[in-house]
C-alpha positions in Angstrom: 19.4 45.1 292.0 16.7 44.9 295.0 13.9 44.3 295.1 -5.7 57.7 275.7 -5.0 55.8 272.7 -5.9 57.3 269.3 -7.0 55.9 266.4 -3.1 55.7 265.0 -2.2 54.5 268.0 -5.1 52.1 268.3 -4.1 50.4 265.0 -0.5 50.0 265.8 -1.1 48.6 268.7 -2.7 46.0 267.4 -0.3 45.1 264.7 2.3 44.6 267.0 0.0 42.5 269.1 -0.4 40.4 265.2 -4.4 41.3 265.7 -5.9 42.4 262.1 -9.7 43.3 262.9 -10.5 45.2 259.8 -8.8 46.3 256.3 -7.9 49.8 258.0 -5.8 48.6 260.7 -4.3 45.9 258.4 -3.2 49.1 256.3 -1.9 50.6 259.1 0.3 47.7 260.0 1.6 47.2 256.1 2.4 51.3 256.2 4.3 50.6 260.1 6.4 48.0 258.5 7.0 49.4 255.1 8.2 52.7 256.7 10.7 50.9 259.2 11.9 49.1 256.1 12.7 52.3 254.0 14.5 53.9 257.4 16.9 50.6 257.5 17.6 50.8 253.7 18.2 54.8 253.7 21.5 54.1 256.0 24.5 53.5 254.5 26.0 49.8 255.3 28.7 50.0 257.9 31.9 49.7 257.6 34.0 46.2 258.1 36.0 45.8 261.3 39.3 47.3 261.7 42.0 44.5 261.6 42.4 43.3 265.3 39.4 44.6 266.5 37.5 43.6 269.2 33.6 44.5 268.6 31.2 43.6 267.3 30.7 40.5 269.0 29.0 37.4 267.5 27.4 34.2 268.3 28.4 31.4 266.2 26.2 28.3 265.8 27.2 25.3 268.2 30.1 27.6 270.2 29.2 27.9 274.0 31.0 31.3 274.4 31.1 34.6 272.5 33.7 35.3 270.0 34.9 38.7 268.8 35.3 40.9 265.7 38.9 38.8 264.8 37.5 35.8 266.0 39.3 35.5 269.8 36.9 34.0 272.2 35.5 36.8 275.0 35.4 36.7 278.8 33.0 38.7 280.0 34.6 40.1 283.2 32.0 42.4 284.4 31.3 45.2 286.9 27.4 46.5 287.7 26.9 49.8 287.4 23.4 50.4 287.1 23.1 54.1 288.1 25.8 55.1 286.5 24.2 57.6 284.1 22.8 59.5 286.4 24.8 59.7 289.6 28.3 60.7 287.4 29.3 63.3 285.3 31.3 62.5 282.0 34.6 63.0 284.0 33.7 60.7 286.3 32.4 58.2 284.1 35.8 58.4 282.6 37.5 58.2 286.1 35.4 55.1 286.5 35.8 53.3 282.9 39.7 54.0 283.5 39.8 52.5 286.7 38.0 49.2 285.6 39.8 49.0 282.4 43.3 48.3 284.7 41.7 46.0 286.8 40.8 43.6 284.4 36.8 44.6 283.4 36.3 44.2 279.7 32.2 44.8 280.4 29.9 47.1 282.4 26.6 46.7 282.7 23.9 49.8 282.9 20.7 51.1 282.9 19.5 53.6 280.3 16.5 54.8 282.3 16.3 55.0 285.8 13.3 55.4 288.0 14.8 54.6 291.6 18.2 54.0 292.4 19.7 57.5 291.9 19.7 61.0 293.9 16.8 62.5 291.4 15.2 60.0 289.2 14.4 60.2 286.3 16.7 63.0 285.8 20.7 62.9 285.4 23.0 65.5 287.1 22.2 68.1 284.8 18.3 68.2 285.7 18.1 66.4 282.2 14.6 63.6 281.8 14.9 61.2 279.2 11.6 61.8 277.5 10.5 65.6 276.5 7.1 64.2 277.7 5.8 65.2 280.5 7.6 68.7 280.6 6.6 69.2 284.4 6.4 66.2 286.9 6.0 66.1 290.3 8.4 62.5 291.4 10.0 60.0 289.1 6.4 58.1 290.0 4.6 60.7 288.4 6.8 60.9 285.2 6.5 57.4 284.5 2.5 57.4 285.0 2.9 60.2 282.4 5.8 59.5 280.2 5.6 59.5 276.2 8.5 56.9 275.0 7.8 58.7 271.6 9.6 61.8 273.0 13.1 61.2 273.7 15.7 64.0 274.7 18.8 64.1 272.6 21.0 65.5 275.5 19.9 63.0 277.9 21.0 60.4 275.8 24.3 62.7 275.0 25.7 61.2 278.0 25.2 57.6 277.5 26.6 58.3 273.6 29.9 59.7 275.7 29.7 56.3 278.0 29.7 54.2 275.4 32.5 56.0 273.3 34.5 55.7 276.2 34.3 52.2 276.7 34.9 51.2 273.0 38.6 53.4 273.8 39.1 50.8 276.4 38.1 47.8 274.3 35.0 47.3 276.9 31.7 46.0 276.4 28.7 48.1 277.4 25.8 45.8 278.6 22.4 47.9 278.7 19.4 47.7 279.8 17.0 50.0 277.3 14.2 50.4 279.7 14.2 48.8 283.3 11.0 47.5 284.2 12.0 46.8 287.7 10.9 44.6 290.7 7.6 42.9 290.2 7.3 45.5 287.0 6.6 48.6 290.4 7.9 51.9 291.2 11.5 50.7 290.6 11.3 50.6 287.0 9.4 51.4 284.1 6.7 49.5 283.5 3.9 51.3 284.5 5.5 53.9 281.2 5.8 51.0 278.7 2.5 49.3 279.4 0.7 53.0 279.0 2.4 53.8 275.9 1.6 50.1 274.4 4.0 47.8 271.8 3.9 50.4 269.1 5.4 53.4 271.2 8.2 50.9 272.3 8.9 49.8 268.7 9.0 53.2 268.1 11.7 54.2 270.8 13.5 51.1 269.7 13.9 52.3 266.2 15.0 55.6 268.4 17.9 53.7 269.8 18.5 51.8 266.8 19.1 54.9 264.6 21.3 56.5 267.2 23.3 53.8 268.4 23.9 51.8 265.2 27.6 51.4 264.5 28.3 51.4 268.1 29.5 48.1 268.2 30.4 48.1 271.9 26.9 47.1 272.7 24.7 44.4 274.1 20.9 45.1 274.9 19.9 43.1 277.7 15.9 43.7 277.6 13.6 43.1 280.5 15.2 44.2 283.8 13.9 41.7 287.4 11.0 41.2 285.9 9.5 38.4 284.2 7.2 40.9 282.5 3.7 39.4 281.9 3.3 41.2 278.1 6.0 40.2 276.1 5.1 41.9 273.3 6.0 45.3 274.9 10.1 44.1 274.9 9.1 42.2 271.8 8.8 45.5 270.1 11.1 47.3 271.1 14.1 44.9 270.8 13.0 44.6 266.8 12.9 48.3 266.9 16.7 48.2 267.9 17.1 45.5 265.0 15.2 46.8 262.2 17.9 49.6 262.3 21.4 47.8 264.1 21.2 44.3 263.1 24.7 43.8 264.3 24.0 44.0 268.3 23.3 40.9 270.5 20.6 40.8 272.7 19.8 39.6 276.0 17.0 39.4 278.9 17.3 40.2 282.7 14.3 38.6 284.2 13.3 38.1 287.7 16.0 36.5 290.2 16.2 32.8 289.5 15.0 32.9 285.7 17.5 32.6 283.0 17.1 34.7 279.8 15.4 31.2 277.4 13.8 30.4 280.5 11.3 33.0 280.0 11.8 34.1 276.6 13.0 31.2 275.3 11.8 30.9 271.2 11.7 34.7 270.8 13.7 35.4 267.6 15.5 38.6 268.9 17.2 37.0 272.2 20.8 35.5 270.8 22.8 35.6 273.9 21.7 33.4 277.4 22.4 34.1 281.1 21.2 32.9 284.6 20.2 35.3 287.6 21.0 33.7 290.5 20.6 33.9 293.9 24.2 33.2 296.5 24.2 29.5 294.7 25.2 30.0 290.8 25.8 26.8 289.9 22.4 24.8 289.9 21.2 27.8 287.0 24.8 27.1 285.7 24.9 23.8 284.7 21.1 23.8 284.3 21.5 25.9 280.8 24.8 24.2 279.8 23.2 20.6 279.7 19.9 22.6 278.6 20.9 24.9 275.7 24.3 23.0 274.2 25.9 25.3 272.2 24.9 28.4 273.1 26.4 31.3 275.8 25.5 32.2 278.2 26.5 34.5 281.8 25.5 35.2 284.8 24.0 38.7 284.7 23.5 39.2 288.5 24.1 37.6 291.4 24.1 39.7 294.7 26.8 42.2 295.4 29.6 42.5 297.9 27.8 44.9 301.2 24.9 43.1 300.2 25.3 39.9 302.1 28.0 39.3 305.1 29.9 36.2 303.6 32.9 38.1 302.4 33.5 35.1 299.9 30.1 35.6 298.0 31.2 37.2 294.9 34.5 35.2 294.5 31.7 32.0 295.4 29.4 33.3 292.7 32.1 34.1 290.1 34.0 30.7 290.2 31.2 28.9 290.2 29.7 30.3 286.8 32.6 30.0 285.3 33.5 26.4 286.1 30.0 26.0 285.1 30.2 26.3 281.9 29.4 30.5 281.7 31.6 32.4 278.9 31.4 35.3 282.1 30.3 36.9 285.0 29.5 40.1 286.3 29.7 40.8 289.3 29.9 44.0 291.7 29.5 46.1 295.0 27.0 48.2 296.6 28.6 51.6 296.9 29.6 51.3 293.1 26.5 49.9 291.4 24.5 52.6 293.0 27.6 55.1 293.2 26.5 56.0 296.7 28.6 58.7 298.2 32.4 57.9 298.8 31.6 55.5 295.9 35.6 56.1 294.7 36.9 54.5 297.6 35.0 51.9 297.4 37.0 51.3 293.5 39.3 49.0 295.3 36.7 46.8 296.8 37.7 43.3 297.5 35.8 42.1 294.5 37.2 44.3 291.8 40.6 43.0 293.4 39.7 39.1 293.2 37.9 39.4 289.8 41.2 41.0 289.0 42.9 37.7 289.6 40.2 35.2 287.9 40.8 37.0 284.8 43.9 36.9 284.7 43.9 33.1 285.1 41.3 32.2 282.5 42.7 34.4 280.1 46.0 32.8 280.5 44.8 29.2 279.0 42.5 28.4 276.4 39.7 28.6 278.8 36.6 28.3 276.3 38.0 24.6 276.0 37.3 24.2 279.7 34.3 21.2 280.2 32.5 21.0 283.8 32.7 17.8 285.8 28.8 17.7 285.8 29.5 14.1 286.5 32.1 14.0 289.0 34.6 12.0 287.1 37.6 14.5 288.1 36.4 16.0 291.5 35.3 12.9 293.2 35.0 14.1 296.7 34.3 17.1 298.9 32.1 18.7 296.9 29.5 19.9 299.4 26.9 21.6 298.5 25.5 25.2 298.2 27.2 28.2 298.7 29.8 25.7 299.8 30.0 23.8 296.7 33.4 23.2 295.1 33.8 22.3 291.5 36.0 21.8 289.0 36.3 22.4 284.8 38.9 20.2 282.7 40.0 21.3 279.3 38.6 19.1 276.5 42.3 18.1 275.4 43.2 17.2 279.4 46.0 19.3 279.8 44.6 21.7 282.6 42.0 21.5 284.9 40.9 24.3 287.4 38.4 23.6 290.4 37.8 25.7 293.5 37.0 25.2 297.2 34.8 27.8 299.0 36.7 26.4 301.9 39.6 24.5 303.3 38.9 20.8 303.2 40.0 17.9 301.4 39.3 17.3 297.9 39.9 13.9 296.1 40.2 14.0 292.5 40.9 11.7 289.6 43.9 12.7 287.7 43.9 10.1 285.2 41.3 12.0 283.6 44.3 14.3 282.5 46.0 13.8 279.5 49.6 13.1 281.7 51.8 11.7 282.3 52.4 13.5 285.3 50.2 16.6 287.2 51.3 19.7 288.6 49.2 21.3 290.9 49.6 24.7 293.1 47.4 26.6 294.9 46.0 29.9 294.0 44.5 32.4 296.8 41.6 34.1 295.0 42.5 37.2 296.5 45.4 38.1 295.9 46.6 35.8 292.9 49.2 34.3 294.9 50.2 30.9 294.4 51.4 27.8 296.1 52.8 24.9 294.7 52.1 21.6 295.9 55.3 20.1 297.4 57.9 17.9 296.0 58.2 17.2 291.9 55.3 16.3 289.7 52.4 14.3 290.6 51.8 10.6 288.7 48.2 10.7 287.7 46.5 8.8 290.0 42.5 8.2 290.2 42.9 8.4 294.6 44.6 12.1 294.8 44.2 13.8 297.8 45.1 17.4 298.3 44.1 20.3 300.8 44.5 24.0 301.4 47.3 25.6 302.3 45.4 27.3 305.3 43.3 30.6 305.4 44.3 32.7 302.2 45.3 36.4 302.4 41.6 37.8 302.8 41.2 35.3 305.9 39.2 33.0 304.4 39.1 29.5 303.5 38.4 29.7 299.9 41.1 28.7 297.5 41.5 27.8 293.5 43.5 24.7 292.6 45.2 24.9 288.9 46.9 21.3 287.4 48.3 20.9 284.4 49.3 17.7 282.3 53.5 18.0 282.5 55.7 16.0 279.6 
C-alpha cells in the first residue's frame, strides 16, 4: 500500500510499559494479568485437527518454511486485498475467495480496520464503524482522533467472521492486519487511535480478537502495517492480547517498505513468522534474511502491485525472485483488486493472478522447500545482472532439480555438475502462460560450461522466462 487518561487507565498503562511507581499501580498490574489469566483458563481447550487438515499452521525449530496441520510444507501463494472488508458485501467476498481459490491462491492478505483506502472509511457497506466509540464523527480523521479501541462493534466484525469462514472452506489462509497504522503512522492508518488509547486499551482489544477469533485456525496476524512504529509497546500489547486467549495463531509484522519483520522487531517474543517488504528488487531483502535468520520463514508481504509501476514483468520479477531466494511465499497483487476500485471483477483475470497461477503450479509440483539459492553462484555462473534484471537460480538439496529465471532473454551459463546427473534435462517455461519448451535434442551431459538462451519473447511479449532441469537416470 502507498504511501484523558483515568486513574485505571493511568495504572495500566504503565504496567504494560513494565513501569511500577508505587504499590497501587503494581496492584493494578497483578489484578490486569491475573484477570487475562482466568479468561484463558475459563475456555474450553480446542479440539485436535481433523485428519488431513490443513490449519493451524506451525513453525518448527530449524525449518525455513511453514508446515501445516498434517505436517505438508505451505506455499504461501498470495493475493492483497486490503480493502476488502469494506468495499464488498459477503456475496462478493465469496465471488472473490472462489475466484482465487481456482487460480491457485491459498492466502489473502487484509486489513481489519481501514482509515483510507475505501469509498467511506472507517465504515463498511452497511454504514457499520468498528468501534461503538465515537457514535457521531465527522471523517474517518475525526473517528480515529476520537476512537475507543475498548468499544468494538460485534456486527462490524460479523463480516470479517464470514471472510474468514469462507476461506477456511477453501483451505485458504487469511493474513490480517488487526489495526493498520499506516504511512509514516498519518491519516492512512491508525495510529493517531492506538497511541490515544495507550498499551492497555490495545491489550484490551487484543484479548477482544483473541476471544472471538480463537479456534479460527485460518489465521495469521501480521501486526504493524508501513510503519516502523516508534512505540512498540502499543503492538506489543495487543499481539499478547490475541495470545493470552489464541495461542495457536502465528504472528507477523508489516513495517515500513524496505524493513523486514526481525529487522525491526526482531527479539519480541510474539513475532514467530519473518518476511521482507521490498521495493521492485526482492532479492537483496531475500537472501539478506536467509543467510541472517537460518532456520526460520519467512515471505515477502508486499512488494508493488501490477497498475502500479509500468514494467509489465514486475510482479512475475518480484515473485520469482522471493522464491528462489529462499521465501516459503509471496504475495503479490493488482491495483484495481487490492483496493476493489470499481470494475474491480474484471480486473480478476489480471496478468498477475494468471502468472502466479503458473509459479504455483510448478513449486508445488517438486519438493520445493528442499530448494537452496545459489547465493554463491556455483550453478548460475553467468548473466546474472543485476536489479530488477537480476536472474537467479535455486537447486534442490539432493541435486535432482534446479529452477532459475531470467527477467529477460540473454545467455545464461550454468554449472550442471552441481546436479546430481548423470545427464540434465532442461525446458523452458514462459511465466505467463505455463507453457513449456524443451531444449532440443536428448539429455544434456552435466557439464560445468552450459550455455543456454531463451526461446524468444514469451506469450505476454516479454523477455522473461523460467528454466526447470532435472537430474535424468
Amino acid at each position: 500500500m502507498v504511501n484523558r487518561m483515568p486513574g485505571a487507565a493511568w495504572s495500566r498503562a504503565l504496567c504494560a510499559a513494565g513501569v511500577v511507581v508505587m504499590s497501587v499501580v503494581s496492584m493494578s498490574c497483578g489484578k490486569a494479568e491475573q484477570a487475562g489469566a482466568r479468561a484463558a483458563q475459563a475456555l474450553p481447550p480446542l479440539p485436535p485437527p481433523a485428519p488431513g487438515a490443513v490449519f493451524p499452521l506451525r513453525v518448527e525449530p530449524g525449518v525455513r518454511h511453514l508446515v501445516d496441520a498434517s505436517g505438508r510444507p505451505f506455499l504461501i501463494v498470495g493475493d492483497a486485498a486490503w480493502s476488502i472488508l469494506l468495499q464488498l458485501t459477503p456475496a462478493e467476498i465469496d465471488t472473490y475467495l472462489e475466484d482465487r481459490h481456482r487460480r491457485g491462491y491459498n492466502t489473502v492478505l487484509v486489513n481489519l480496520l481501514e482509515a483510507w483506502f475505501a469509498a467511506h472509511p472507517p465504515s463498511n457497506r452497511e454504514g457499520i464503524a468498528p468501534f461503538l466509540t465515537p457514535a457521531r464523527f465527522e471523517s474517518s480523521q475525526d473517528y480515529i482522533q476520537h476512537v475507543d479501541f475498548g468499544t468494538p462493534d460485534d456486527r462490524y466484525f460479523a463480516l470479517f467472521d464470514h471472510l474468514v469462514a469462507k476461506a477456511a472452506e477453501q483451505n485458504m489462509l487469511v493474513m490480517v492486519v488487526p489495526t493498520y497504522a499506516g504511512y509514516l503512522g498519518e491519516e492512512q492508518g491508525w495510529w493517531v487511535g492506538m497511541k490515544k488509547n495507550g498499551a492497555s486499551k490495545m491489550r484490551e482489544f487484543g484479548r477482544y480478537l483473541g476471544r472471538r477469533y480463537r479456534g479460527r485456525r485460518n489465521l495469521m496476524w501480521v501486526h504493524g502495517g508501513d510503519y516502523d512504529v516508534p512505540d512498540k509497546s502499543l503492538v506489543r500489547e495487543l499481539a499478547n492480547g490475541i495470545r493470552e486467549l489464541d495461542a495457536e495463531s502465528l504472528h507477523s509484522f508489516h513495517g515500513g517498505r524496505g524493513t523486514g519483520a526481525f529487522d525491526w522487531m526482531g527479539g519480541e517474543p510474539w513475532l514467530t513468522v519473518g518476511n521482507v517488504y521490498t521495493g521492485e528488487v526482492v532479492y537483496e531483502a531475500a537472501e539478506r534474511h536467509y543467510s541472517q535468520h537460518p532456520g526460520l520463514p519467512f515471505f515477502l508481504v508486499e512488494a508493488y502491485y501490477e497498475g502500479a509501476k509500468p514494467d509489465p514483468r514486475l510482479t512475475r520479477v518480484q515473485a520469482y525472485q522471493a522464491l528462489l531466494s529462499g521465501a516459503s511465499g509471496q504475495i503479490s497483487g493488482h491495483d484495481m483488486i487490492w483496493q476493489f476500485k470499481p470494475g474491480w471483477p474484471d480486473a480478476l483475470a489480471n496478468a498477475t493472478a494468471r502468472s502466479m497461477s503458473h509459479a504455483a503450479a510448478l513449486f508445488e509440483s517438486r519438493r520445493w522447500w528442499t530448494l537452496q539459492p545459489d547465493l554463491q553462484h556455483t550453478l548460475l555462473t553467468d548473466g546474472l545482472q543485476s536489479g530488477v534484471e537480476r536472474a537467479l537460480a535455486a537447486l534442490a538439496e539432493d541435486r535432482s532439480f534446479a529452477i532459475a529465471y531470467t527477467p529477460s532473454v540473454r545467455a545464461l551459463h550454468l554449472d550442471t555438475t552441481r546436479m546430481a546427473g548423470p545427464r540434465i534435462s532442461a525446458r523452458w517455461m514462459d511465466p505467463q502462460d505455463g507453457s513449456t519448451a524443451s531444449v532440443a535434442g536428448p539429455p544434456l551431459p552435466r557439464s560445468p560450461t552450459l550455455v543456454l538462451q531463451p526461446p524468444g519473447t514469451n506469450s505476454a511479449g516479454q523477455g522473461d522466462w523460467v528454466l526447470v532441469l532435472e537430474s535424468v537416470h
